[in-house]
N, C-alpha and C positions, 0 to 999 in steps of 0.2 A: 404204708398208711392204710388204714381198714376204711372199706368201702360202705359200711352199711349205712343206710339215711339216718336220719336221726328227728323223733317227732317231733314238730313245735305244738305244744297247748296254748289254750288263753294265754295271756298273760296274769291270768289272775290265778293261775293253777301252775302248780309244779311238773315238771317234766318227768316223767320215768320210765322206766323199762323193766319187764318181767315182772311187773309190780303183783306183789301174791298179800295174801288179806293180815299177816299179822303171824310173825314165827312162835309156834308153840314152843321151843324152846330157849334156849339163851340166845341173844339179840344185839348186834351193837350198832351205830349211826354216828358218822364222823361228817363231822361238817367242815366246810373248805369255801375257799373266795374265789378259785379260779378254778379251771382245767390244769393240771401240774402240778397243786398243791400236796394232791395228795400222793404224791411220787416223789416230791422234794421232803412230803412230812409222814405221816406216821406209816404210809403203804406197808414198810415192814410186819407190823403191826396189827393191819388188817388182813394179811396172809398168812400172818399167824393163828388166828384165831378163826380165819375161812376155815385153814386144815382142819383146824381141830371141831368143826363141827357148828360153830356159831355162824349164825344173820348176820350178815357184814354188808349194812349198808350206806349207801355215802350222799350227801347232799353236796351240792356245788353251787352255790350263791348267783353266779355269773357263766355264761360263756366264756369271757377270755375276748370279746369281739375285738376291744381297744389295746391291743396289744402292740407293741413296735416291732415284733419280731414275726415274719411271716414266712420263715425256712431260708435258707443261704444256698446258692440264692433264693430271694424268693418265689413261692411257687404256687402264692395265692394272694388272690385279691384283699382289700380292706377289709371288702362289704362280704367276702368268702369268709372271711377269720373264724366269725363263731361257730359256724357249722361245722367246719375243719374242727374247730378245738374239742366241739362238742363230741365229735366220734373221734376225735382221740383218746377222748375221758373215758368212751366205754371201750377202747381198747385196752388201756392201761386197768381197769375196773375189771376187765374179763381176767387179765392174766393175776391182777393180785385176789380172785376168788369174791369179788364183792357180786352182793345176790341182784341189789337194783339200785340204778343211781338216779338223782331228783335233780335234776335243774331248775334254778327257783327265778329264772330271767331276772333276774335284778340286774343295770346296769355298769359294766364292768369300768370300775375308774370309776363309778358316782353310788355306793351299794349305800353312803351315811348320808346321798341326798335324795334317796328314796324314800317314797312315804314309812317309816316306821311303824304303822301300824298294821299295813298292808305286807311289807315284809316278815314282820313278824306272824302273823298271819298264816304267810306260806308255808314257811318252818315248822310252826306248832302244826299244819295238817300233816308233815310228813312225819316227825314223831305220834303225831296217832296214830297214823297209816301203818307205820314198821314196830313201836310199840320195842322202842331199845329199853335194855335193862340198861346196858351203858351207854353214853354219851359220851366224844371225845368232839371238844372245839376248840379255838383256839383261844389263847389267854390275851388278857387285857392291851400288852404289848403289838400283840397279834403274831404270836409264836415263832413264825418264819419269820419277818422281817413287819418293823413297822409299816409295812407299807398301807395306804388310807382304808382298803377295801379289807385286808385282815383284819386289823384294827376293828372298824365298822362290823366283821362277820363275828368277830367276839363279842359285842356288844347285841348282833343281832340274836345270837341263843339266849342271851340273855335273856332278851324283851319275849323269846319266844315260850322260855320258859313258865315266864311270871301268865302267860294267858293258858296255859295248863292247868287244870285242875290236879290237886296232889294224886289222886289215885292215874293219873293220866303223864308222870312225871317219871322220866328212866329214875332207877334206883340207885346209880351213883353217874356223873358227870368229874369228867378231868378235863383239865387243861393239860394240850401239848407241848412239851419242854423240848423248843429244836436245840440241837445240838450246838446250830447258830449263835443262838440268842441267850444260852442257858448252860452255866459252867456251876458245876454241885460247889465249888471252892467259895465263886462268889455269892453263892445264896445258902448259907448254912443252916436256913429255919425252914429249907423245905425238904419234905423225907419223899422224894421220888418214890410213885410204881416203877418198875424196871423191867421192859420186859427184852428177852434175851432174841434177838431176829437176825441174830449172825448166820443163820440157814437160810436165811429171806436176801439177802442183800443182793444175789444174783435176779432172785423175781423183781423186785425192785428197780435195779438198774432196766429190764427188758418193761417195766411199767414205763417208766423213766421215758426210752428210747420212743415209745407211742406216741410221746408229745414233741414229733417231727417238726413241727412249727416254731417250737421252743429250744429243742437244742442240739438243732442240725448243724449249726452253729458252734457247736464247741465237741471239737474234733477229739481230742481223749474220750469223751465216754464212747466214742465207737471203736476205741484198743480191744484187747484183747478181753474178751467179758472177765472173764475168773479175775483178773489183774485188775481191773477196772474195778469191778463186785468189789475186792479186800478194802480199797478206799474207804467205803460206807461205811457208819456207823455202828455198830455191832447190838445195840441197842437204844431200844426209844424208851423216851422217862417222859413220864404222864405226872401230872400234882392233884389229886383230889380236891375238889372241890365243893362237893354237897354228896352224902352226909358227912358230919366228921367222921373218922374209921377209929375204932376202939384203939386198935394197936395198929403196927406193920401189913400190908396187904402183898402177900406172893402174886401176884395178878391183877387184872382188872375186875373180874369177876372172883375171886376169892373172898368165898362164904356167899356167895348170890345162888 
């Protein structure tokens, strides 16, 4: 488990690290509800497009403070949880190539009984800050699993959006299709991005593993990596969501 501190801002300020003024070139910002999510959801995805040169940066809604799982056994306090989870985030953040991650302290298990206007708030300064051409958040459902605070983090980019000015707005925004939640069979009206992270699946699962808290607990994924790795997914599928796209998109960034 990685030792580095981890800073707390206001609470009226987002958390970050490495934070640099705004990538001159292609950019992307994946927003997430907890520490894990982004290991459980698109991380492939984000390591894909680290390699290849792009700003990969992540926002996290919450610490993870309210969680029930504190490692097996456990190996930290209640009142320890968030800061634990918190530098798990940028362990997993380090090895999937992301540039700086935002914690936006909102309360984990209450993020849809927080001020709405304040959260939104938070959000919209970290897309000015990073200045994504793409945007991936999670969908209406709350892509991973309905749970309150997904849910809630979907609706939060929403609201964060609408307080952007258009020229201050990424250039396209997807929602994430977990594999979980989202079979192409039963949804025939939506033509998935696709993108191919059957090379990532190993980085992923070692993203994965940094969230000691989370799933020290579940004894397969510390098998044999490569064996463990083939499990995953082979690809993540993203749905566009603003602008409409003339035709089929090879990528996220295709034609940006």
């Amino acid at each position: 488990m990685p030792s580095r501190s981890n800073k707390i801002a206001a609470s009226s300020q987002p958390t970050s690290s490495d934070v640099g003024q705004g990538p001159p070139g292609r950019s992307l910002l994946a927003v997430v509800a907890h520490p894990d999510d982004e290991a459980y959801g698109p991380g492939g995805t984000l390591a894909y497009y680290a390699d290849r040169g792009v700003d990969v940066y992540l926002a996290c809604a919450t610490r993870g403070e309210a969680g029930r799982r504190r490692g097996s056994p456990p190996f930290v306090s209640q009142g320890e949880l968030g800061g634990v989870r918190a530098r798990e985030l940028h362990c997993s953040a380090r090895i999937l190539g992301v540039k700086s991650v935002f914690l936006l302290d909102l309360p984990d298990g209450g993020v849809a009984g927080f001020d709405p206007t304040e959260a939104a708030l938070r959000l919209a300064r970290v897309i000015r800050q990073t200045a994504p051409q793409v945007l991936i958040a999670f969908g209406p459902g709350g892509s991973l699993s309905p749970h309150p605070d997904h849910v809630a983090v979907s609706q939060l980019a929403d609201a964060a959006l609408r307080t952007l000015a258009p020229s201050e707005r990424p250039r396209r925004i997807f929602h994430y299709l977990s594999p979980w939640q989202y079979s192409p069979a039963d949804h025939p009206g939506i033509e998935p991005v696709v993108v191919d992270i059957g090379a990532y699946r190993l980085r992923r699962l070692q993203a994965l593993k940094c969230h000691l808290t989370q799933v020290q607990q579940v004894p397969w994924l510390f098998g044999p990596e490569d064996q463990v790795a083939a499990t995953f997914p082979a690809v993540d599928r993203f749905q566009l969501v603003q602008p409409p796209a003339d035709g089929p998109l090879a990528d996220l960034f295709d034609g940006l």
